[in-house]
MOPAC internal coordinates of N, CA, C and O (Angstrom, degrees):
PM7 1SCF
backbone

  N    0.0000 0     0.00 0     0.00 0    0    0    0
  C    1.4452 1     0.00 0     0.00 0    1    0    0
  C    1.5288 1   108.48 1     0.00 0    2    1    0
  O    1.2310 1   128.74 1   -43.86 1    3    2    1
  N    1.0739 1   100.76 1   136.14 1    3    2    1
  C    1.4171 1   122.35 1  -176.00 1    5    3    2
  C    2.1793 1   124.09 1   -79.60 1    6    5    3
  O    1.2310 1   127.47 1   -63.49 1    7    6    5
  N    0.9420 1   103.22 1   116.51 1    7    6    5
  C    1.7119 1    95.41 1  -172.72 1    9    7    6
  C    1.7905 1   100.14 1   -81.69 1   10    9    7
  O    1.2310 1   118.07 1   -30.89 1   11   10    9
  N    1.7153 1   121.29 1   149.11 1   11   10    9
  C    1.2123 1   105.21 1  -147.81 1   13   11   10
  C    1.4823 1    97.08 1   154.32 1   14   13   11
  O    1.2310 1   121.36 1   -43.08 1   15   14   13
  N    1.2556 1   115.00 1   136.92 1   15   14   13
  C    1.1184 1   163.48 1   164.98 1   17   15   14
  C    1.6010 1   128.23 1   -93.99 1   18   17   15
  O    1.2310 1   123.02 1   -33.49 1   19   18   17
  N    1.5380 1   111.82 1   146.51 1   19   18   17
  C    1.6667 1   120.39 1   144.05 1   21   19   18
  C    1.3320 1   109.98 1  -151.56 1   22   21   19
  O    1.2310 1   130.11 1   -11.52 1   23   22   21
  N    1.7558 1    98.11 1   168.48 1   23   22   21
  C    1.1860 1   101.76 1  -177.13 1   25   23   22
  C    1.8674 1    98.40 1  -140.96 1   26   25   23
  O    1.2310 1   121.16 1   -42.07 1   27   26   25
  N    1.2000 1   115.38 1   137.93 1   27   26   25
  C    1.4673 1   133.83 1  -169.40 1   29   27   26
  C    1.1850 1    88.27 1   -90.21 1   30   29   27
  O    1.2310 1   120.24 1   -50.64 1   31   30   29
  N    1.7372 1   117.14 1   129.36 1   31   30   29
  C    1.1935 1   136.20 1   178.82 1   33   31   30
  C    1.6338 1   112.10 1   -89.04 1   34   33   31
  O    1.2310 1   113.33 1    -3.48 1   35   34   33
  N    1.4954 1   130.21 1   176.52 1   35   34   33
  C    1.2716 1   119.85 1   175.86 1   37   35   34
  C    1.4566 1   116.95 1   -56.60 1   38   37   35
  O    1.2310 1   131.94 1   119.61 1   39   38   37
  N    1.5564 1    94.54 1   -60.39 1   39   38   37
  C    1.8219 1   128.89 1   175.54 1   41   39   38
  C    2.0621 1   101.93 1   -33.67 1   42   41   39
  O    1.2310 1   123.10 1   136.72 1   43   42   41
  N    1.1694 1   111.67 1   -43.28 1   43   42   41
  C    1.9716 1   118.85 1  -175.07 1   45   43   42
  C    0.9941 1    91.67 1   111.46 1   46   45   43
  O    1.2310 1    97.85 1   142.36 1   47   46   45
  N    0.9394 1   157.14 1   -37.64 1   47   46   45
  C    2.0215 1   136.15 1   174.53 1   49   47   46
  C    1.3680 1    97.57 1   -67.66 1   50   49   47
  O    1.2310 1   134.60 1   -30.60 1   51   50   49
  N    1.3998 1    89.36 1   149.40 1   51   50   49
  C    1.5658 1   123.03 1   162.77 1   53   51   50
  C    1.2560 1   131.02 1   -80.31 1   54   53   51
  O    1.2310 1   126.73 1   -17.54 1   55   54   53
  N    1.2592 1   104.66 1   162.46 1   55   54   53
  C    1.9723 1   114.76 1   155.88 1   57   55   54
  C    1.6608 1   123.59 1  -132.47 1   58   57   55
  O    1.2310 1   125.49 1   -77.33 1   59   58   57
  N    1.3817 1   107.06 1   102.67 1   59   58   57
  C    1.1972 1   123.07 1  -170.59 1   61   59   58
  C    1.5126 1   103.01 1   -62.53 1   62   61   59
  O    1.2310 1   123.31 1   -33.20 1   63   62   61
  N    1.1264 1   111.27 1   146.80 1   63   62   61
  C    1.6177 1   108.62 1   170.61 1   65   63   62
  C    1.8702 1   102.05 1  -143.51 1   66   65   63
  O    1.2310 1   114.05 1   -57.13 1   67   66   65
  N    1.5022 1   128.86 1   122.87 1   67   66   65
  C    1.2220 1   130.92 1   179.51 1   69   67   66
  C    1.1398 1   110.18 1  -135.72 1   70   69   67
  O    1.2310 1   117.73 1   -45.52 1   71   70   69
  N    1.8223 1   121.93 1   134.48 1   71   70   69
  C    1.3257 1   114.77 1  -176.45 1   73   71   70
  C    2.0861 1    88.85 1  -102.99 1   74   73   71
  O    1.2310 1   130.22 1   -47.75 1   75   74   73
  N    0.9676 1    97.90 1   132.25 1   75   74   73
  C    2.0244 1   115.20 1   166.75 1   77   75   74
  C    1.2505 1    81.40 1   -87.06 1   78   77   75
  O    1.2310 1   134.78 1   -14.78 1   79   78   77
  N    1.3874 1    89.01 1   165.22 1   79   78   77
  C    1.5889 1   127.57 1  -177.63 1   81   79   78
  C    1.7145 1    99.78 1   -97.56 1   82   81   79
  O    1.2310 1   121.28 1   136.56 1   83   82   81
  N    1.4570 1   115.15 1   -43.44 1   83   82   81
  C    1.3857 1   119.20 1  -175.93 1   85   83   82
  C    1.8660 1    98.80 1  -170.74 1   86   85   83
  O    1.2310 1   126.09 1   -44.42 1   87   86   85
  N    1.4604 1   105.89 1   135.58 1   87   86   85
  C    1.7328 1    85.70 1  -177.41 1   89   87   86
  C    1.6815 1   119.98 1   -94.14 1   90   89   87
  O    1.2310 1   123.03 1   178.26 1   91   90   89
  N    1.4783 1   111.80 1    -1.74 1   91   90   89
  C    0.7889 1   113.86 1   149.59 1   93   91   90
  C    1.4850 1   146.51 1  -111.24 1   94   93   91
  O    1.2310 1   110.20 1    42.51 1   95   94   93
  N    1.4514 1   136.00 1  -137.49 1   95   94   93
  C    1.7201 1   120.81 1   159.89 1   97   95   94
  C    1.2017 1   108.62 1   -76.18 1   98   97   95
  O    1.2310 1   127.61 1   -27.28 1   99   98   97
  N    1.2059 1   102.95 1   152.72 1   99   98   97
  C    1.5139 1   102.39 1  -173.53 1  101   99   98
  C    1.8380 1   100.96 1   -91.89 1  102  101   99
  O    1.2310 1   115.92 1  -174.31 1  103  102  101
  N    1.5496 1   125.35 1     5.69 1  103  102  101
  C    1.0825 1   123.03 1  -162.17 1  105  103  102
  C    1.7132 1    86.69 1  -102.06 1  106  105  103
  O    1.2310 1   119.07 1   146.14 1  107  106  105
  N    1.3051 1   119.39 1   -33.86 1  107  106  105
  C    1.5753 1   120.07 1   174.85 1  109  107  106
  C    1.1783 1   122.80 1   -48.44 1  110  109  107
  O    1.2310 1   127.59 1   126.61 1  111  110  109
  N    2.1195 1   102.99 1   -53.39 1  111  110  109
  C    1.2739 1   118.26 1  -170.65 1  113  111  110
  C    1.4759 1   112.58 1  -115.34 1  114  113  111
  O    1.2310 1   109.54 1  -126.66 1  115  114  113
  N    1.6148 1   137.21 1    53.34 1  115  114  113
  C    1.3544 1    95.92 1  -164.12 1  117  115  114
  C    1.3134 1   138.20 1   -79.00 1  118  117  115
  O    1.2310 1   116.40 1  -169.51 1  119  118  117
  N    1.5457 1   124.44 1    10.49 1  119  118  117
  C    1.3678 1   126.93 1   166.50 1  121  119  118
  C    1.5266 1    98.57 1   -76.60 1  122  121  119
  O    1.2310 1    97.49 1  -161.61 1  123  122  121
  N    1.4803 1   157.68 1    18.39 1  123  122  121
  C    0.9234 1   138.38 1  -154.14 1  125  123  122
  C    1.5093 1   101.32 1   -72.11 1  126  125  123
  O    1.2310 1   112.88 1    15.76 1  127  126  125
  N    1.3999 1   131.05 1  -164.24 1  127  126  125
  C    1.2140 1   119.94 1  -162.37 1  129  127  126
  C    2.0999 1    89.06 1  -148.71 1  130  129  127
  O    1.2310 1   116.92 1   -39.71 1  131  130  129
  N    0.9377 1   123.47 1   140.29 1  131  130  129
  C    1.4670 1   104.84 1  -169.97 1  133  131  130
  C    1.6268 1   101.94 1   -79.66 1  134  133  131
  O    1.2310 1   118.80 1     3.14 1  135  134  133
  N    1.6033 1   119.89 1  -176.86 1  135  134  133
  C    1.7815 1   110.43 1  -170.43 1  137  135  134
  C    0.9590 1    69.96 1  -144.09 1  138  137  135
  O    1.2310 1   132.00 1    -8.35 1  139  138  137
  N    1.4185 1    94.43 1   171.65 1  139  138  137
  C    1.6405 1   142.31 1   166.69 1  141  139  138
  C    1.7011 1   110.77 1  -115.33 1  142  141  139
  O    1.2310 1   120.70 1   -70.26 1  143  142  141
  N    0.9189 1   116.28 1   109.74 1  143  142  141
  C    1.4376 1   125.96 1  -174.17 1  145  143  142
  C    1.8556 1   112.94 1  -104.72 1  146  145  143
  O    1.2310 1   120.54 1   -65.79 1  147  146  145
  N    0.9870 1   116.57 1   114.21 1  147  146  145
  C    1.6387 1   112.17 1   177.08 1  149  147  146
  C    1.4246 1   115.93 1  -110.57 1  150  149  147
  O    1.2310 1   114.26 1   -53.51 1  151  150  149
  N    1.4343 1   128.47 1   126.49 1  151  150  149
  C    1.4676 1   139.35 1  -176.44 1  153  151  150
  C    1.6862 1   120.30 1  -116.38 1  154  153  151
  O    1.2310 1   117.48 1   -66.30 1  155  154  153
  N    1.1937 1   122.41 1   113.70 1  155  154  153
  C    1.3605 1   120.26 1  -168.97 1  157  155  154
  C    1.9029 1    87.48 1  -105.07 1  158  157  155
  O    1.2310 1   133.10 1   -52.40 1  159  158  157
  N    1.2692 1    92.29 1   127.60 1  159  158  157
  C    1.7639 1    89.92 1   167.31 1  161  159  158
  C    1.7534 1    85.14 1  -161.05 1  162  161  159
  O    1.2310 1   127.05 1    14.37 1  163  162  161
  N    1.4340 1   104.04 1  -165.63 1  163  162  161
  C    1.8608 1   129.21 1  -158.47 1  165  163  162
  C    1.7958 1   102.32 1   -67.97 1  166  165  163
  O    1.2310 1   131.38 1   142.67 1  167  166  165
  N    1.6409 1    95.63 1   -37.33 1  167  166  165
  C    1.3527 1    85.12 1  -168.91 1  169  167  166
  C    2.1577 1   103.82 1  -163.77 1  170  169  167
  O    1.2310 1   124.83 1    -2.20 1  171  170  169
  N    0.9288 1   108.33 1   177.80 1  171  170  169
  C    1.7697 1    88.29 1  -169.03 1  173  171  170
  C    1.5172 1    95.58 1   -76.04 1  174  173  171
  O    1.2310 1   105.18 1   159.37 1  175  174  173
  N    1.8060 1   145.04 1   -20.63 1  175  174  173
  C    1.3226 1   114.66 1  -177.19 1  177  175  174
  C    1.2594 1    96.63 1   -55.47 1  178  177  175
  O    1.2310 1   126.05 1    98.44 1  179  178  177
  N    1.0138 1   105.97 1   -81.56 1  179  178  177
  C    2.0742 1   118.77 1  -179.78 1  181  179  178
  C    1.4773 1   108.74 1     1.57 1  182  181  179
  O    1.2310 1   121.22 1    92.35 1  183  182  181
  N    1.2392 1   115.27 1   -87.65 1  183  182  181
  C    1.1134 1   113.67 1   176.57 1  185  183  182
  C    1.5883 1   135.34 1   -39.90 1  186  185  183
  O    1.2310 1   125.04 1   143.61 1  187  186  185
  N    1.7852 1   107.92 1   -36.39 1  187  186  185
  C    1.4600 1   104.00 1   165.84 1  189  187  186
  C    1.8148 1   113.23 1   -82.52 1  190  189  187
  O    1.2310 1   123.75 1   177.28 1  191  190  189
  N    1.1530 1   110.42 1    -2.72 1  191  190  189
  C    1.3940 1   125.84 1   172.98 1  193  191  190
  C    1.9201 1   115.98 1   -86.90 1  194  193  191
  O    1.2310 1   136.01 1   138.48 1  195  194  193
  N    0.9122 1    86.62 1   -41.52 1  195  194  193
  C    1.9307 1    91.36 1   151.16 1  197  195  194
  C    1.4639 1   134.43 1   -58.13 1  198  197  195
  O    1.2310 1   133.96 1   135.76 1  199  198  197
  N    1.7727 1    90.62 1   -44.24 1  199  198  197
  C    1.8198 1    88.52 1  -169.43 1  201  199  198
  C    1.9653 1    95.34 1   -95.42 1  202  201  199
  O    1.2310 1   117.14 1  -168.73 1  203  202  201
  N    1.2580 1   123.04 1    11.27 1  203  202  201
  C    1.5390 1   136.92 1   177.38 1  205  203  202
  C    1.5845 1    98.38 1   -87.28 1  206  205  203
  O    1.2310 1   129.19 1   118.35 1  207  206  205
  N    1.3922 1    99.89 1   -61.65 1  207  206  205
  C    1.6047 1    82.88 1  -176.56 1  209  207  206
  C    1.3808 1   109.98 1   -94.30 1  210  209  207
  O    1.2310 1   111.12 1  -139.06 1  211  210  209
  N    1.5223 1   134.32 1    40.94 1  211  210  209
  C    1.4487 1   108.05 1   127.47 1  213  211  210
  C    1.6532 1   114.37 1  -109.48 1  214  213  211
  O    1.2310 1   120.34 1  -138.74 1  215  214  213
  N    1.0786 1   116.95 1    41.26 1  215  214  213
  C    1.2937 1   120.90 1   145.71 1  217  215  214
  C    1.8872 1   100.27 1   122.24 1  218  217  215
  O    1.2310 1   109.10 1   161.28 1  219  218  217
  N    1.0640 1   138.02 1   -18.72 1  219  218  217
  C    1.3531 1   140.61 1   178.86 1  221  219  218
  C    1.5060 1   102.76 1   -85.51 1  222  221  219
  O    1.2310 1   126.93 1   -96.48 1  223  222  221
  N    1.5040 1   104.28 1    83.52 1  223  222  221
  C    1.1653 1   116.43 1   165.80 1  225  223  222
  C    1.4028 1   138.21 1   -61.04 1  226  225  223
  O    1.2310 1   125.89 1   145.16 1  227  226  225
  N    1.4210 1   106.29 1   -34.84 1  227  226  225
  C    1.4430 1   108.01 1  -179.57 1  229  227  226
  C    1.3815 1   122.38 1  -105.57 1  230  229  227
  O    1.2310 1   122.06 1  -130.31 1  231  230  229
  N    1.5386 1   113.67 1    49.69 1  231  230  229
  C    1.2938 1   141.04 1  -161.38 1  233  231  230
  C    1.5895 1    91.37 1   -84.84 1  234  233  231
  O    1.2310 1   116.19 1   -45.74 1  235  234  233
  N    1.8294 1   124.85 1   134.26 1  235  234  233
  C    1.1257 1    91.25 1   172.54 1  237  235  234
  C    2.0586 1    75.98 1  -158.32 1  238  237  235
  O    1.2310 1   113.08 1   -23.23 1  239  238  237
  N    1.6293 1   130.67 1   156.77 1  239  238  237
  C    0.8588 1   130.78 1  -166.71 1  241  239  238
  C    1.8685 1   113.76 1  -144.36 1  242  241  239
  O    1.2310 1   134.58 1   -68.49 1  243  242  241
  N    1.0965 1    89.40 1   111.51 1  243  242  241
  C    2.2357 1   109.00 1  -152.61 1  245  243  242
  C    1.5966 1    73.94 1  -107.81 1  246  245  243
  O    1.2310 1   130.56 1   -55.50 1  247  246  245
  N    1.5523 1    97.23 1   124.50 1  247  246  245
  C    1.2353 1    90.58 1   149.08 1  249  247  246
  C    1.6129 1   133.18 1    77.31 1  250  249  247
  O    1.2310 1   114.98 1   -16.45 1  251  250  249
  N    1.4203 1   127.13 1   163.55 1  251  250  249
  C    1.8305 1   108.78 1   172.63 1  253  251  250
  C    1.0527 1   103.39 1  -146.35 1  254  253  251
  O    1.2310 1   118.74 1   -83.72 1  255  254  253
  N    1.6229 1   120.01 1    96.28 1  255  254  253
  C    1.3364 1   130.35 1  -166.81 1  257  255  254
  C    1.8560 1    94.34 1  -108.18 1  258  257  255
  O    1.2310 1   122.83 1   135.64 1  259  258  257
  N    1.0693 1   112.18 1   -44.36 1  259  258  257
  C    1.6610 1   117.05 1  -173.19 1  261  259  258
  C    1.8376 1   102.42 1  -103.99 1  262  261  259
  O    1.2310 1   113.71 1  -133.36 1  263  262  261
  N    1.0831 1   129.50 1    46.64 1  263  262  261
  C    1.0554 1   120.62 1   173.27 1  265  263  262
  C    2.1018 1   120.51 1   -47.47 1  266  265  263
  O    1.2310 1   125.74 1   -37.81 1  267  266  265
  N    1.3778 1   106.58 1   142.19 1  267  266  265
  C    1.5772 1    93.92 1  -173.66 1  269  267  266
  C    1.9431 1    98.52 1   -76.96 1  270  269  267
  O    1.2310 1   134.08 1   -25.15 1  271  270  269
  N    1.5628 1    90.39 1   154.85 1  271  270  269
  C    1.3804 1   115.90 1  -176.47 1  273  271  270
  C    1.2296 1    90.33 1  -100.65 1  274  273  271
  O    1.2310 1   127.17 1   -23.38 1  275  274  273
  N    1.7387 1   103.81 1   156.62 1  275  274  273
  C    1.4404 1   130.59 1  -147.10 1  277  275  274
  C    2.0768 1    87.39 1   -80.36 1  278  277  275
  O    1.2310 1   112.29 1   162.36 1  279  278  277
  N    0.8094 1   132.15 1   -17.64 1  279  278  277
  C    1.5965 1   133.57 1   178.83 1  281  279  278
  C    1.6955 1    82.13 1   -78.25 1  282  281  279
  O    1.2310 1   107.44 1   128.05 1  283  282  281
  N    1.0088 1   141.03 1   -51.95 1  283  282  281
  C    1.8487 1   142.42 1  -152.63 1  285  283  282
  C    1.8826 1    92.16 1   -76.75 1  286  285  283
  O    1.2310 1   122.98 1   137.02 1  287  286  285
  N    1.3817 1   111.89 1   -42.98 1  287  286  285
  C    1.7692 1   106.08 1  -172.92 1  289  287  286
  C    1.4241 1   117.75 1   -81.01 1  290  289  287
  O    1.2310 1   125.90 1   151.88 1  291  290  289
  N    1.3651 1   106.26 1   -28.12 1  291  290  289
  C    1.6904 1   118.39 1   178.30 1  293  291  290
  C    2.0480 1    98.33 1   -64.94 1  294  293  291
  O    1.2310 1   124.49 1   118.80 1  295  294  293
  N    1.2485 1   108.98 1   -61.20 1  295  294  293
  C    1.5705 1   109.42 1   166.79 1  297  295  294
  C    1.2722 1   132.54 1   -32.91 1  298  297  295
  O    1.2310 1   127.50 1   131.23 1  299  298  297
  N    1.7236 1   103.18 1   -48.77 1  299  298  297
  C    1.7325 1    98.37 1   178.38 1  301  299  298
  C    1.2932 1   110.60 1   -88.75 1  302  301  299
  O    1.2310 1   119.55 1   162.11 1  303  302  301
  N    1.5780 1   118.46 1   -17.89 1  303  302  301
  C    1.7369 1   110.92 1  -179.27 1  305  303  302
  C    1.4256 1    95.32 1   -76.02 1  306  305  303
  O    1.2310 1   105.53 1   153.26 1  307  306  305
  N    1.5235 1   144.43 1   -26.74 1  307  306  305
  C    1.4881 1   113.94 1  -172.60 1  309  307  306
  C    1.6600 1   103.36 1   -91.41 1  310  309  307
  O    1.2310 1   113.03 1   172.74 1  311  310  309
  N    1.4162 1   130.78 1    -7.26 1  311  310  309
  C    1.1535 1   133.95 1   169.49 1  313  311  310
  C    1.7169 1   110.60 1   -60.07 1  314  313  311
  O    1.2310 1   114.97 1   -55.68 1  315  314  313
  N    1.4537 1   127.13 1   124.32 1  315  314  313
  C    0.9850 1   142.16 1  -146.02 1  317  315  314
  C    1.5325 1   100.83 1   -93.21 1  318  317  315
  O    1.2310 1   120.29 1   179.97 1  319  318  317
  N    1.4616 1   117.05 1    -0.03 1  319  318  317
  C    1.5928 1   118.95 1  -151.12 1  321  319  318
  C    2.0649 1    87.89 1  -132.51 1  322  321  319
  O    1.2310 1   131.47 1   141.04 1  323  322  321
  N    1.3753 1    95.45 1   -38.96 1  323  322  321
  C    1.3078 1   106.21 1   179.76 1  325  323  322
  C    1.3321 1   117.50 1    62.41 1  326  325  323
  O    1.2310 1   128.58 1  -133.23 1  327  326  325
  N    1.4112 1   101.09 1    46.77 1  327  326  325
  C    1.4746 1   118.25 1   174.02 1  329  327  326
  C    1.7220 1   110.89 1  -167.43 1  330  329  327
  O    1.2310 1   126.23 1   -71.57 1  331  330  329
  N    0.9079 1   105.62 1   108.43 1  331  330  329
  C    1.7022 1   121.11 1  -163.81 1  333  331  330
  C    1.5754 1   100.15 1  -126.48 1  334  333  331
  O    1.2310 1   125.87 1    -4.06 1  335  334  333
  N    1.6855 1   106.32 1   175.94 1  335  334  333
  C    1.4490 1   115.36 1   179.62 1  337  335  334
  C    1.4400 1   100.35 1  -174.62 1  338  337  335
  O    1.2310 1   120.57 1   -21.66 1  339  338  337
  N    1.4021 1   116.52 1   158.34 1  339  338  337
  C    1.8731 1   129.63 1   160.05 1  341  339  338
  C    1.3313 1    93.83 1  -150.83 1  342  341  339
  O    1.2310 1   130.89 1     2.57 1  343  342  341
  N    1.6659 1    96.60 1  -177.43 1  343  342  341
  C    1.7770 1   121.46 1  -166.97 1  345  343  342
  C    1.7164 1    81.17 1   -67.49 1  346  345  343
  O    1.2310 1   123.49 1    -4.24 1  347  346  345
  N    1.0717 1   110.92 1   175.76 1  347  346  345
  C    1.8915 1   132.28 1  -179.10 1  349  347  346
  C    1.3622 1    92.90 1  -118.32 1  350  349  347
  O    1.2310 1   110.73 1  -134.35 1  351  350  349
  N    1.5421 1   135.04 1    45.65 1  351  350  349
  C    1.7510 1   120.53 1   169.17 1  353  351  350
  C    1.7471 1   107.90 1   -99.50 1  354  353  351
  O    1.2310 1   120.07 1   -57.44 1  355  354  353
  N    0.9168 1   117.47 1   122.56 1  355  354  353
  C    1.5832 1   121.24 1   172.32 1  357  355  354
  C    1.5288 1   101.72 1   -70.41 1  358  357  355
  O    1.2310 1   116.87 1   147.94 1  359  358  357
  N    1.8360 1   123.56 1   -32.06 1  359  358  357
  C    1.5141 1   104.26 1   169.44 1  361  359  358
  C    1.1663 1   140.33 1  -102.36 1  362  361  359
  O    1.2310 1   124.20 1  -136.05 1  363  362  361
  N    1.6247 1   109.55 1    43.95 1  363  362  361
  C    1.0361 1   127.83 1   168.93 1  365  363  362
  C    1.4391 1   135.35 1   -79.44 1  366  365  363
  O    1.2310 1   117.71 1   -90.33 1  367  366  365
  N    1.2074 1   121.96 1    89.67 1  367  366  365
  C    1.5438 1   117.51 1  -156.04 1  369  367  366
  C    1.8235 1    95.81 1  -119.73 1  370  369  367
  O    1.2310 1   127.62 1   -43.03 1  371  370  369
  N    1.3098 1   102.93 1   136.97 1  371  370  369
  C    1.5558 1   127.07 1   -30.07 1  373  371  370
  C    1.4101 1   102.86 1   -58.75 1  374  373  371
  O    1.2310 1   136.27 1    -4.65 1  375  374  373
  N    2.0343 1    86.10 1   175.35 1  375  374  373
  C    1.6080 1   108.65 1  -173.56 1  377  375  374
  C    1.5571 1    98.12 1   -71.55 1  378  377  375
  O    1.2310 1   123.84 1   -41.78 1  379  378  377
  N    1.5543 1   110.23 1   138.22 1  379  378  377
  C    1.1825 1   138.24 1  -173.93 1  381  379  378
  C    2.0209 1    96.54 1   -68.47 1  382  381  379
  O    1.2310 1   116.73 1   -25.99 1  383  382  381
  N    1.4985 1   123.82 1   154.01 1  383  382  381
  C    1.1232 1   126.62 1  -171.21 1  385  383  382
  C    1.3823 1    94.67 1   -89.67 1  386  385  383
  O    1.2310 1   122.40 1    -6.08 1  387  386  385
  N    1.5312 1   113.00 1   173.92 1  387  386  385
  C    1.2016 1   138.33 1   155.08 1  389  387  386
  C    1.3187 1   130.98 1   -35.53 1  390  389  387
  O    1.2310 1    90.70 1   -56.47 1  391  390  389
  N    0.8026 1   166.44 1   123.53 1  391  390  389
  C    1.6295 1   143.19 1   140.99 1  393  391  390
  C    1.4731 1   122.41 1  -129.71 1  394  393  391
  O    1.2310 1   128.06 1   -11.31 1  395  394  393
  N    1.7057 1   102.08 1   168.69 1  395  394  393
  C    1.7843 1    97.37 1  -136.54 1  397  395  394
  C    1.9538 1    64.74 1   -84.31 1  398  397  395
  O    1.2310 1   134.06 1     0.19 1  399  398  397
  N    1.5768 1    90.43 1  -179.81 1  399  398  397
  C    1.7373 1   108.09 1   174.30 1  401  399  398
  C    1.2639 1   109.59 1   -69.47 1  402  401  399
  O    1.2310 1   118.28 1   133.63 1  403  402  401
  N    1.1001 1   120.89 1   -46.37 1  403  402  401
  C    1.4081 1   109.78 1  -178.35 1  405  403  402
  C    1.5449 1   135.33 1   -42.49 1  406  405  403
  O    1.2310 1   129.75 1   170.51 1  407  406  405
  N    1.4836 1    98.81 1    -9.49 1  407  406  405
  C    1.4228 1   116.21 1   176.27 1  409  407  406
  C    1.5372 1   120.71 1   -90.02 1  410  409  407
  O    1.2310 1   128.00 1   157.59 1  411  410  409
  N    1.3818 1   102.21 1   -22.41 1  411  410  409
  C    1.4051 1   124.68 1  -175.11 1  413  411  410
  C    1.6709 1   101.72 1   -89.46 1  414  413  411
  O    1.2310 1   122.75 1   148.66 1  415  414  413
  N    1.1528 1   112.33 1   -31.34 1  415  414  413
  C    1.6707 1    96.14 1   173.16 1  417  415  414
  C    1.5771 1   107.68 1  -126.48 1  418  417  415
  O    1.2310 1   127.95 1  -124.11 1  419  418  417
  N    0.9772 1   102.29 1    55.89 1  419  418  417
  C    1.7218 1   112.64 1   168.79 1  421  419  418
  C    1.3924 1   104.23 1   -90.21 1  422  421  419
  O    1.2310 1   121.06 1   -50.27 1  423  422  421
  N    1.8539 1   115.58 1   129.73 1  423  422  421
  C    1.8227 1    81.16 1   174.48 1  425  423  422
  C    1.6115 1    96.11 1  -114.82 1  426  425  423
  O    1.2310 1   124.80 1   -19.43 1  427  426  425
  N    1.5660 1   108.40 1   160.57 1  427  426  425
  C    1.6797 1   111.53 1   163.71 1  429  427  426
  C    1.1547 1    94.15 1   -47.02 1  430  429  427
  O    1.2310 1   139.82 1   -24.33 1  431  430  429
  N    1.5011 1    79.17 1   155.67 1  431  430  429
  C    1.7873 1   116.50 1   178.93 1  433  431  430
  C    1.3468 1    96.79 1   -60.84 1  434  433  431
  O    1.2310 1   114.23 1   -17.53 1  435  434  433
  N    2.0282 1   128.54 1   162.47 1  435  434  433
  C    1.0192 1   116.61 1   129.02 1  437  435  434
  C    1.4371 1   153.87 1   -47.34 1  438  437  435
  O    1.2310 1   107.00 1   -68.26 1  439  438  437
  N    1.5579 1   141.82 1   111.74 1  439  438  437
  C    1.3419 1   107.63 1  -164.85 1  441  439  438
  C    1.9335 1   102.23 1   -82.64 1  442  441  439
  O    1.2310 1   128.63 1    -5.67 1  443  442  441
  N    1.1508 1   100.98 1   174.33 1  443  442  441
  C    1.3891 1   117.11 1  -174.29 1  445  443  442
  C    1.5156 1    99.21 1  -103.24 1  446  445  443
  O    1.2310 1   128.70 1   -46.79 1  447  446  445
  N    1.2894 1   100.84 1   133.21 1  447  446  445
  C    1.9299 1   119.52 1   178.52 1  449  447  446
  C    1.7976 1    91.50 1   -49.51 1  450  449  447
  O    1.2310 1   134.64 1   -32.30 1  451  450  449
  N    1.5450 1    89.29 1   147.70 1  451  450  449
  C    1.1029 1   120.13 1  -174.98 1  453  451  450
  C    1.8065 1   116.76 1   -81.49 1  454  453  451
  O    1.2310 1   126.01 1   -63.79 1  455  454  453
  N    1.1739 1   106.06 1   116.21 1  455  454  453
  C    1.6883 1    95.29 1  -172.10 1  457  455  454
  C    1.5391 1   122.16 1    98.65 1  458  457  455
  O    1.2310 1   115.25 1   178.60 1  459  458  457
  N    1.6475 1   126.62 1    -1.40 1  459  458  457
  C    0.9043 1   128.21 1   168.73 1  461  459  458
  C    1.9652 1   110.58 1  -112.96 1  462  461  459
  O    1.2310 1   120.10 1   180.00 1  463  462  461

């Protein structure tokens, strides 16, 4: 379960806001760093139905303990994809940028065996 927030816009769509623990295995990555992921879609299924089908299946949102702050909704409404993410560190100075998802589930290449 996911920690996480929304907030109902004037317009009736939302802005999902979820902090992951790590978005991938943690056996792949284990320095990973946990994120904050924000999703603007019609309504909160949608939105947890977005970040499901790109592959984070067990996405799930109880509750609104981390709702996104008005700096977190201004970000995903000018994001063209309307689905963004960064690391979740409060001591990160400076605050780390945006980036679209596609960056977040890109995976390295395979490498090729050694010696052939």
């Amino acid at each position: 379960m996911a920690a996480g927030g929304f907030c109902k816009l004037p317009n009736g769509t939302v802005v999902v806001a979820l902090n992951l623990p790590t978005p991938t295995s943690p056996v792949a990555h284990p320095d990973a760093a946990p994120v904050r992921i924000l999703v603007h879609a019609a309504n909160r299924a949608r939105a947890l139905t977005r970040l499901r089908n790109l592959g984070m299946r067990a996405v799930y949102l109880r509750g609104n303990a981390a709702p996104p702050t008005p700096d977190e909704i201004t970000a995903v409404l000018h994001h063209p994809d309307g689905l963004i993410w960064r690391t979740d560190s409060e001591a990160a100075t400076p605050p780390e940028l945006w980036r679209p998802i596609r960056s977040l589930l890109r995976r390295p290449a395979p490498s090729s065996p050694s010696g052939v």
